[in-house]
C-alpha positions in Angstrom: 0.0 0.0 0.0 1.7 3.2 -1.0 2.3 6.0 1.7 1.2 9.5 1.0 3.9 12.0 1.0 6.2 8.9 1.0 9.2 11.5 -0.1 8.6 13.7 2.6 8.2 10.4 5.0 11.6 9.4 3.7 13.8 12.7 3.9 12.5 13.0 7.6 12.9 9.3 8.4 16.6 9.5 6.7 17.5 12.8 9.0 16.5 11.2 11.9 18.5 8.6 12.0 21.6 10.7 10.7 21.0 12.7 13.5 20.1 9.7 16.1 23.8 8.2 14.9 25.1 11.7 15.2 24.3 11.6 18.8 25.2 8.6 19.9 28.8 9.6 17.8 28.9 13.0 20.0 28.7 11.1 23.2 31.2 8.7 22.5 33.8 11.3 20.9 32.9 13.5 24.3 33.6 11.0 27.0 36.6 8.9 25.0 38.3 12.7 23.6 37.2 15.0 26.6 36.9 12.6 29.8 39.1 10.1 29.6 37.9 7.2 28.4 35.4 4.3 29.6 35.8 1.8 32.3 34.3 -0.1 35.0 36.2 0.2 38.1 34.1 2.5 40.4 36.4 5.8 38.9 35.0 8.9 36.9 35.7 6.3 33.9 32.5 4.3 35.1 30.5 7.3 35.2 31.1 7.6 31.5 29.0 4.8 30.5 26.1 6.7 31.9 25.7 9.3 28.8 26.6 7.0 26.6 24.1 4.1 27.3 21.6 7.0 28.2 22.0 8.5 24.5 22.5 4.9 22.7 19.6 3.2 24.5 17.4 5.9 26.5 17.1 8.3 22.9 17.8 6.4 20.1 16.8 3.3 20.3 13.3 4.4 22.0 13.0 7.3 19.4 13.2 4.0 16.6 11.0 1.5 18.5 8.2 4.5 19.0 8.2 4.9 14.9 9.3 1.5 13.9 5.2 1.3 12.9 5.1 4.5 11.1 7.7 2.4 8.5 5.6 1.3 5.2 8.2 -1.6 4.2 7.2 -3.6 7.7 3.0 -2.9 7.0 2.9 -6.3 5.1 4.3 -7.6 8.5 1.9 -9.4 10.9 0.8 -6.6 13.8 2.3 -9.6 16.0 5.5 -9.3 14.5 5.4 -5.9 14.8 4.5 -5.8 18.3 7.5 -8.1 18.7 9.9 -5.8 17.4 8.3 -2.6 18.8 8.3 -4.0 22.8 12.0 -5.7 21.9 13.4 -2.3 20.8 11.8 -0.8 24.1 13.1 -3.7 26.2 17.2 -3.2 24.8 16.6 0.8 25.5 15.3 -0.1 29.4 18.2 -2.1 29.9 20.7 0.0 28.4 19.2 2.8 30.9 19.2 0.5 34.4 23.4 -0.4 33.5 23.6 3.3 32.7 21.9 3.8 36.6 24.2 0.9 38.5 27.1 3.4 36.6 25.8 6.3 38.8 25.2 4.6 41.5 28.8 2.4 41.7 30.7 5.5 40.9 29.3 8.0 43.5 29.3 5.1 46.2 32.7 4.7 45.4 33.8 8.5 45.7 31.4 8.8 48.8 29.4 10.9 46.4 25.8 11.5 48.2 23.1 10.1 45.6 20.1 11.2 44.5 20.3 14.9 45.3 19.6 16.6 42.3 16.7 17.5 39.9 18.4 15.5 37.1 18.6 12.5 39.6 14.8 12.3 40.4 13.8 13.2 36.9 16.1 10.4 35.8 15.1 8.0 37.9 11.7 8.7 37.6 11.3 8.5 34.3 13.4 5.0 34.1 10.4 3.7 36.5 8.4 4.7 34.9 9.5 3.3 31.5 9.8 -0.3 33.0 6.0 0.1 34.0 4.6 1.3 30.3 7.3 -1.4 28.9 5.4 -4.5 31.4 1.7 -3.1 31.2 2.4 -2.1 27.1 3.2 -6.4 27.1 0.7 -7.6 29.1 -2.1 -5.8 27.8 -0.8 -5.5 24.1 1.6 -7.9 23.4 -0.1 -11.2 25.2 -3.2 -12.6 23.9 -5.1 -12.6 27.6 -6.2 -8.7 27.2 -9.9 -8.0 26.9 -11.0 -6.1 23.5 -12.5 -3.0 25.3 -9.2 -3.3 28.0 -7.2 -2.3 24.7 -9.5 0.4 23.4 -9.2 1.8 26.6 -5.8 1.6 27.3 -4.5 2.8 24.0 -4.6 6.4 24.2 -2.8 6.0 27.4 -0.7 4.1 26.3 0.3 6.2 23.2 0.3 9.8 25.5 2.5 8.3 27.9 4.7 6.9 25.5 5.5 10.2 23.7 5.3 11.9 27.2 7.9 9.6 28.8 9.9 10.2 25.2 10.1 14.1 25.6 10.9 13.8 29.6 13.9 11.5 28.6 15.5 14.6 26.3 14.7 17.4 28.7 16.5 15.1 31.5 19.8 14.6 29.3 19.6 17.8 28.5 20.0 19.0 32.1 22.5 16.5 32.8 24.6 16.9 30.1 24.6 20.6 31.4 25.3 19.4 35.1 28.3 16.9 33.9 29.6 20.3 32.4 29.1 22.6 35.5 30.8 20.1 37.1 34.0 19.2 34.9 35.0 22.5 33.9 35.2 23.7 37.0 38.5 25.4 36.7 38.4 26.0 33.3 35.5 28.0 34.0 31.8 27.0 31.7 31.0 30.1 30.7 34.2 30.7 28.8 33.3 28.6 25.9 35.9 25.9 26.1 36.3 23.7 23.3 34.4 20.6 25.3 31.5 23.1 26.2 31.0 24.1 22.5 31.2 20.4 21.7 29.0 19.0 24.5 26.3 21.6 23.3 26.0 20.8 20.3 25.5 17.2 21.1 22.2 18.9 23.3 21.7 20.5 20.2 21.8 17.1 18.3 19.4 15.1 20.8 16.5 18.1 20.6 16.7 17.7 17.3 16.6 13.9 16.8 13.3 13.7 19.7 11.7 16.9 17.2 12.1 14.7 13.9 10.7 11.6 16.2 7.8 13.9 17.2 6.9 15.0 13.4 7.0 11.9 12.7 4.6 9.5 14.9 2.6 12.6 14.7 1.3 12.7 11.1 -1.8 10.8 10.2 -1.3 10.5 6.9 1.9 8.1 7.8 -0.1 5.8 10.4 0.5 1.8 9.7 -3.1 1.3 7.7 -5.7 -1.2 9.5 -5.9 -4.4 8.7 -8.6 -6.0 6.8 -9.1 -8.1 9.1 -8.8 -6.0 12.2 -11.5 -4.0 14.3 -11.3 -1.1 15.8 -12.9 -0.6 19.2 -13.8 1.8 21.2 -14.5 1.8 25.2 -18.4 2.4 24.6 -18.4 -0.9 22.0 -18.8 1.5 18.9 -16.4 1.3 16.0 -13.1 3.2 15.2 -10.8 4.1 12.6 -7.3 5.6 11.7 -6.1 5.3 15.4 -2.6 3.3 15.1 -1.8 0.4 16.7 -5.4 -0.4 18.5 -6.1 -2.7 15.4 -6.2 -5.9 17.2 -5.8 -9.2 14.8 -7.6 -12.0 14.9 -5.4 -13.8 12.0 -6.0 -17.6 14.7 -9.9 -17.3 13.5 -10.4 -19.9 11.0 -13.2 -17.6 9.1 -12.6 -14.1 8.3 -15.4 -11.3 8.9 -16.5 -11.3 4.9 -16.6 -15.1 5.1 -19.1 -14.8 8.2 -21.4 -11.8 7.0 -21.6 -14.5 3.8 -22.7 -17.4 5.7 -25.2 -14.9 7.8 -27.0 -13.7 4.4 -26.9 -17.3 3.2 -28.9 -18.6 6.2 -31.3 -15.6 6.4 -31.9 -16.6 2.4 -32.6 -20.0 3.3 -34.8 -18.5 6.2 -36.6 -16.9 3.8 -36.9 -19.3 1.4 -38.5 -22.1 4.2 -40.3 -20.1 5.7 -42.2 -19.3 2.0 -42.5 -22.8 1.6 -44.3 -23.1 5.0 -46.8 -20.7 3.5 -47.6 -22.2 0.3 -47.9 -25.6 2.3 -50.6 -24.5 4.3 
């Protein structure tokens, strides 16, 4: 099925994941160039995995699971498949983020560092909770086949608000500890002198809004949603029908008969109804 404005689709999709592999390059030339190095021996060199797996996992790969069902090659896919691949990506980025945490934590334990003191540390943490519970609820109720019809209606729009809200909080919470890293290191150096690592390191922030902008444009536009299925429903809380509202088609590809095949054999034995019931009448 052909995607409108499939050009426009493809120069945004293409930017974002220069951008995305930007970042993630940023990060890696900032703590390997500027801050020694990585390692994992409780020193500042521990700490360093923290941005990086944060970036690599927390932004990019979330930002491509969110519009892995936006992409038209994968709409011949199953929706189980897709699921698959969607709650997969989500599951590598919240593991990437609780190793990037046990980095905090091991470092500052180490240095007798007092945890969990600042905004960026309960943002952080928050939103890492957070995560883990839309990534186990987004499973259960999506994924697995237990979930009522009208439990997914319902839970859909949450599910996709909370998503995208949990998406933005993750940049805004890099953002202000990539500035807090910097406050920090150049200390002596001074921050608001514009060293070379300052310049650098802000325009990696610079990268990361624009990569979660470009994610946001995208999983926005209606026109790119992953069509229905024909042999999906839609459903909303109330029973009625719905259309057009991505990912709350849910498939029921283990039914031997399709919906066409049954409204068939419905007018077929109304017709027959009919047709015995006339019979009746001339009888008598």
């Amino acid at each position: 099925m052909a995607m409108d404005g499939y050009r426009g689709f493809l120069g945004l999709l293409v930017s974002a994941l220069l951008v995305g592999f930007l970042s993630v390059l940023f990060t890696l030339i900032w703590v390997l160039h500027y801050r020694e190095g990585l390692g994992w021996d409780g020193t500042a060199l521990e700490f360093n995995w923290h941005p990086v797996l944060v970036v690599t996992g927390f932004v990019f790969i979330q930002g491509i699971a969110i519009i892995v069902y936006r992409l038209p090659w994968t709409w011949k896919c199953s929706k189980l498949l897709m699921k698959s691949i969607h709650a997969g990506l989500h599951a590598v980025a919240a593991i990437l983020a609780i190793i990037s945490l046990v980095a905090v934590f091991d470092f500052h334990n180490a240095k007798n560092i007092p945890n969990m003191y600042s905004l960026h540390s309960w943002v952080g943490l928050t939103v890492v909770i957070l995560y883990i519970l839309q990534l186990l609820l987004g499973v259960s109720i999506f994924l697995l086949p237990w979930a009522p019809l009208s439990l997914r209606a319902l839970v859909m729009p949450i599910h996709v608000y909370s998503g995208l809200l949990i998406f933005g909080t993750v940049i805004a919470t890099v953002l202000m500890g990539v500035t807090e890293k910097l406050f920090f290191a150049l200390n002596s150096s001074g921050y608001s002198t514009s060293p070379p690592e300052g310049v650098f390191t802000n325009t990696l922030g610079l990268l990361i809004v624009v990569f979660g902008a470009l994610i946001f444009w995208i999983v926005t536009r209606p026109q790119w949603q992953r069509p229905k299925e024909p042999n999906s429903i839609f459903l909303q809380p109330n029973g009625g029908a719905q259309e057009g509202v991505e990912g709350s088609a849910i498939n029921f590809g283990n039914v031997d008969k399709s919906d066409s095949e049954l409204n068939n054999e419905a007018a077929a034995r109304k017709r027959n109804f009919i047709v015995d019931e006339a019979g009746q009448r001339s009888t008598m």
